[in-house]
Phi, psi and omega in degrees: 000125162284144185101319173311133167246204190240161188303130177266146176309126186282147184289137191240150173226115195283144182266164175324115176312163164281114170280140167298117183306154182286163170235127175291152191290181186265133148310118165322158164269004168279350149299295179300304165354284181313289179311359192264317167293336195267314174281313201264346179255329177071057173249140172286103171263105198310145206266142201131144200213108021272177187284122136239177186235154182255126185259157202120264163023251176278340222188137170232155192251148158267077187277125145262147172310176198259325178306323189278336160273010177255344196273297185256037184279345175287335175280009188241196204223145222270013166231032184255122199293141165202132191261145132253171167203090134118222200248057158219139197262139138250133189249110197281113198246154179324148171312135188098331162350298214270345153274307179318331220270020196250307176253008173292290208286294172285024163276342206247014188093333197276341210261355167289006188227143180278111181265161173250073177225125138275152161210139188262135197206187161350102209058033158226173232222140184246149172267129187290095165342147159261155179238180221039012187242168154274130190245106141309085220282155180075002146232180171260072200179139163269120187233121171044161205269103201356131140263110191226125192265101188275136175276194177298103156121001165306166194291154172273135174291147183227041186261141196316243168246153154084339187099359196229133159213114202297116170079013188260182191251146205214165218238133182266334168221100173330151184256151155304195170289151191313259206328317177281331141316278186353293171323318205285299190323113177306140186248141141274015171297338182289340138351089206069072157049032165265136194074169203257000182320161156281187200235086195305340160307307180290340186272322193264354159298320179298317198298326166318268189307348139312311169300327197272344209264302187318277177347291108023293180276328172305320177280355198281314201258016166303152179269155199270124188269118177239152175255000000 
């Protein structure tokens, strides 16, 4: 049209340049560790540096000398955890283990003799095993790195520097998924063969008589007091 005048370009409105996202640091491997207990087994872990787990829960521990927990790995079930650390085996047992086992050990006879068997129950706190390391049994030392077949979505290793950690607790036989732990734990529900549980009567029998036998050598090879 003549005479009309003419249009100015409609106004744009530019957005905010972007600040660059942080990139979050990498997680340790005691971060992942942790997240592996805490998210994919779901156990409770304590807040806090070194990693422990609070037992009770998920779980009650058998702690034994190592001959006697190794000793009763034929009575468990191939997905059932058992950790050491430095010459003691633990054995992770159903919730409640560590009240049963005072009148489990005199039902079986056992409960008149001083054994070197504990138990861990309700408040009391495990140093969380590492993984990628090895436990020697009868020493005190994590030596080099596991053969452990961990499957897809298994724990990260967490093994010291060099692969190696003095004393720390490692796992001899890893737990599965929190439901396939569950499953694992000896019970005493398991008692006469119900269900697929290992059965805590045999278990606490074997580990018993081990104890009683270590004991035993142990007085044999005391030296003789003469007056």
């Amino acid at each position: 049209m003549a005479g009309a005048a003419p249009q100015s370009p409609p106004s744009v409105t530019l957005p905010h340049p972007r600040r660059p996202r942080r990139s979050r640091p990498p997680r340790d491997a005691g971060d992942r560790l942790r997240g592996w207990y805490e998210n994919d087994l779901g156990w409770p872990v304590v807040p806090g540096s070194p990693l422990r787990l609070a037992v009770g829960p998920r779980f009650d521990v058998l702690d034994v000398p190592a001959a006697a927990g190794l000793a009763a790995l034929r009575h468990l079930a191939p997905a059932s955890p058992v950790a050491a650390q430095g010459g003691r085996v633990r054995l992770l047992t159903a919730p409640g283990t560590a009240q049963e086992l005072p009148g489990l050990l005199d039902w079986l006879e056992w409960g008149s003799l001083d054994l070197d068997l504990t138990a861990l129950g309700e408040g009391a706190l495990m140093d969380a095993p590492r993984t990628g390391a090895q436990w020697a049994p009868g020493e005190s030392a994590v030596t080099g790195p596991a053969a452990v077949p961990w499957g897809d979505g298994g724990p990260p290793p967490a093994a010291g520097r060099g692969g190696s950690a003095q004393g720390a607790a490692v796992w001899v036989r890893p737990p599965g998924s929190g439901r396939e732990t569950g499953a694992s734990l000896p019970t005493l529900s398991a008692l006469g063969g119900g269900g697929g549980a290992p059965d805590l009567v045999r278990v606490v029998d074997t580990v018993a008589a081990h104890c009683h036998r270590i004991r035993l050598r142990r007085a044999d090879a005391q030296p003789l007091a003469f007056s």
